[in-house]
C-alpha positions in Angstrom: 21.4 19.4 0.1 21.0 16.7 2.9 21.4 13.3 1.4 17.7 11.1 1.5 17.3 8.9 4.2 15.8 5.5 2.9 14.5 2.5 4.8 14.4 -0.8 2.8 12.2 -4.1 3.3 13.2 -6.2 0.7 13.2 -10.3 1.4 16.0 -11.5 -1.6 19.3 -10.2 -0.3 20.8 -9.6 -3.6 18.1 -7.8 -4.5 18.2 -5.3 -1.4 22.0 -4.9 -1.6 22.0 -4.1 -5.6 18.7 -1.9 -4.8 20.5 0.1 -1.8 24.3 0.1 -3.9 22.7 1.8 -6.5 20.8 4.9 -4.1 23.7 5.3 -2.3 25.9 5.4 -5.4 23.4 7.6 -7.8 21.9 9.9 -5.1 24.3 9.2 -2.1 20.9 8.7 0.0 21.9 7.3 3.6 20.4 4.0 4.8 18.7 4.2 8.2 16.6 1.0 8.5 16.4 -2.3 6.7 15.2 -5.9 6.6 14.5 -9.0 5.0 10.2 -8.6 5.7 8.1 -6.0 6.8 8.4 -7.0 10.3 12.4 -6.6 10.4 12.2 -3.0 9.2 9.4 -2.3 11.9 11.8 -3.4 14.5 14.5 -1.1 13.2 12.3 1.6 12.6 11.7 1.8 16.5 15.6 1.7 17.0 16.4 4.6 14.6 17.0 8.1 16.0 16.2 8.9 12.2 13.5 8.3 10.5 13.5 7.8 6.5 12.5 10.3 4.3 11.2 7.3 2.1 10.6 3.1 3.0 11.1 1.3 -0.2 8.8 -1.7 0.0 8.5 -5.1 -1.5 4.8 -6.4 -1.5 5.5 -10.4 -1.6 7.8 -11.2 1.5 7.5 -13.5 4.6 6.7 -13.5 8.4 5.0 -9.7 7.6 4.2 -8.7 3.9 4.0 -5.5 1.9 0.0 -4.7 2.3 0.3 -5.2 6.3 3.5 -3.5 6.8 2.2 -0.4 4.2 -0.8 -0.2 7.5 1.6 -0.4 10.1 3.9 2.6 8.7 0.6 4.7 7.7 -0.3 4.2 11.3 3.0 4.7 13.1 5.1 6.9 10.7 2.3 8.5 8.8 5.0 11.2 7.4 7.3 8.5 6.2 6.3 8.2 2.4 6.5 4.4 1.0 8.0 3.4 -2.9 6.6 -0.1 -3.3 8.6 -2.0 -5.8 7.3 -5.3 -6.6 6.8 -7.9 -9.3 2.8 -7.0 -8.4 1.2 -6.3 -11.8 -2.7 -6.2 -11.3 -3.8 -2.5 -11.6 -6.6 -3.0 -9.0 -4.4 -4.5 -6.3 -2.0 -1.7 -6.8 -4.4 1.3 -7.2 -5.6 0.3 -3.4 -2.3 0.7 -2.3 -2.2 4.0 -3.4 -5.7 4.0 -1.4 -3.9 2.3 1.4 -1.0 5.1 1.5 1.7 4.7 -0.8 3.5 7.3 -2.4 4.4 5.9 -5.4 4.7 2.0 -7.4 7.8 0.7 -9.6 7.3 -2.6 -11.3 10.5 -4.4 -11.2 9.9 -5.3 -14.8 9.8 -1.4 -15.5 13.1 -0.6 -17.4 11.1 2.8 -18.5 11.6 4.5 -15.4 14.5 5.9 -13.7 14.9 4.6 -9.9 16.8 7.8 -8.9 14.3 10.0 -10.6 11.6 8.2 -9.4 12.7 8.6 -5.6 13.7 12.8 -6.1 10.2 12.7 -7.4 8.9 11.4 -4.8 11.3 13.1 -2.1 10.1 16.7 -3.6 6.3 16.7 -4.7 5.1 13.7 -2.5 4.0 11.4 -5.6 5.7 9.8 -8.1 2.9 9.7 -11.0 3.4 6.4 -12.6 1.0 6.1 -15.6 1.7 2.9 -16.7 -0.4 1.2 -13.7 -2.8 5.1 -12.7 -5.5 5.5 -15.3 -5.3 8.6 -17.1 -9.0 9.0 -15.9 -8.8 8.8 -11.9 -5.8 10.6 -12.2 -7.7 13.7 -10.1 -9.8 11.4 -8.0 -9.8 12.3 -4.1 -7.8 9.2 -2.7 -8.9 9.6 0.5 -12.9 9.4 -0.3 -13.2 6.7 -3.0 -11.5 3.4 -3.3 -11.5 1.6 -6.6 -12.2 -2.0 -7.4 -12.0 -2.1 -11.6 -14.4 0.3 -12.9 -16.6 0.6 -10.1 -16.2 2.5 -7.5 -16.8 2.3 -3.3 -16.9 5.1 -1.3 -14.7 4.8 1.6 -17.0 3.7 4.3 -18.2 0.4 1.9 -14.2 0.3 1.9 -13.1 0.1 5.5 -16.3 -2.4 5.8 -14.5 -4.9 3.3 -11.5 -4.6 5.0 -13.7 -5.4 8.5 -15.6 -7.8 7.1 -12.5 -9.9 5.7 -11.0 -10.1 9.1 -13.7 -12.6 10.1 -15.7 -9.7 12.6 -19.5 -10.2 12.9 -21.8 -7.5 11.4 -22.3 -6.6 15.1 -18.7 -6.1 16.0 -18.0 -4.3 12.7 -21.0 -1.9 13.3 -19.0 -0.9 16.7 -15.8 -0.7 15.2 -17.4 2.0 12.7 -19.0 3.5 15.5 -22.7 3.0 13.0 -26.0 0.7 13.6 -26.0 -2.7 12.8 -28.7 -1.6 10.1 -26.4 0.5 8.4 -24.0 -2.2 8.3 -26.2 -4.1 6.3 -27.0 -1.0 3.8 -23.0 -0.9 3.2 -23.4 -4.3 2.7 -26.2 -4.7 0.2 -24.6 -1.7 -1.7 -21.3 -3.4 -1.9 -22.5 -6.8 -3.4 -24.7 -5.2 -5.9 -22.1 -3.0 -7.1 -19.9 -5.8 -7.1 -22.4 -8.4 -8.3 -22.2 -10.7 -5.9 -24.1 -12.3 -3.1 -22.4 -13.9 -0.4 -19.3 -13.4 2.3 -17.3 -15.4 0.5 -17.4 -14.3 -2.7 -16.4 -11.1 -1.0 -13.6 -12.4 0.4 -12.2 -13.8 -2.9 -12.7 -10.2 -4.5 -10.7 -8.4 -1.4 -7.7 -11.1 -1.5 -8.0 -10.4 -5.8 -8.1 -6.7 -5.5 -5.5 -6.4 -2.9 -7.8 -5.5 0.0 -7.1 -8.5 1.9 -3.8 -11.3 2.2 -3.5 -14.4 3.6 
């Protein structure tokens, strides 16, 4: 069997070197990219004549972080699946990720699961199926058409809107960027904040940067 090819964005050295010791050591997977943020492992992505099987991912790190490098690699790499490990706990933050892309989510606080079994799990049926942080009860949910934000959930349309409207755009320039009136804009709007019990921009902005939609 070939040996996995891995990328690794990881910004605590020691960290990334014990992480990347230990694949190469349990699973003799091959290391064909790396870096210190999000925007290192970019760069040596494009320099690669191989791409990884899997990017394992911090979500906290400088100059270009986890969420924003997860949209770059779903964008440019889209068959490249992603392992985030991180000290990220909130479920909501990390179930959009899994909306966002991801393949699969360790908690570095997790001693319950097995890193190598987590990335063959991954390598071979797409998903690692992590229970601890997926709800028993969206287990079977279409990723791709809802997004969650607690227990209420958004289809995808009132989704990509928060993620326009959190970018600063006008209503106007978001209704051309989803290619919809200006009117319907508003509809998506009005839906989100009563679903999400709220009433202005800005309290939307605080629940995007809470839920993981949105970093500064």
């Amino acid at each position: 069997m070939k040996p996995i090819r891995l990328g690794i964005a990881e910004d605590h050295s020691f960290v990334r070197t014990g992480i990347m010791n230990n694949c190469r050591e349990s699973l003799r997977c091959e290391f064909v990219a790396e870096g210190s943020n999000g925007r290192e492992l970019i760069n040596a992505l494009e320099k690669t004549s191989s791409l990884p099987d899997i990017v394992l991912l911090d979500y906290y790190m400088p100059v270009l972080n986890g969420l924003d490098t997860i949209k770059i690699l779903r964008a440019k790499y889209p068959s490249v699946k992603i392992l985030v490990l991180s000290a990220l706990e909130d479920r909501n933050a990390i179930t959009n990720l899994f909306n966002l892309g991801i393949n699969g989510y360790i908690s570095k606080a997790d001693s319950k699961i097995s890193f190598s079994e987590a990335l063959l799990e991954i390598h071979h049926s797409g998903y690692l199926v992590n229970r601890h942080f997926v709800a028993r009860e969206i287990k079977n949910i279409d990723w791709d058409k809802v997004a969650f934000a607690g227990n209420c959930i958004l289809k995808h349309k009132e989704f990509e809107f928060i993620a326009l409207c959190t970018s600063g755009l006008s209503y106007k320039a978001i209704a051309g960027k989803m290619n919809i009136s200006v009117k319907t804009v508003e509809n998506y709007r009005d839906s989100i904040y009563e679903k999400l019990q709220i009433s202005s921009r800005e309290e939307l902005l605080k629940f995007a940067m809470k839920s993981g939609l949105a970093v500064l």
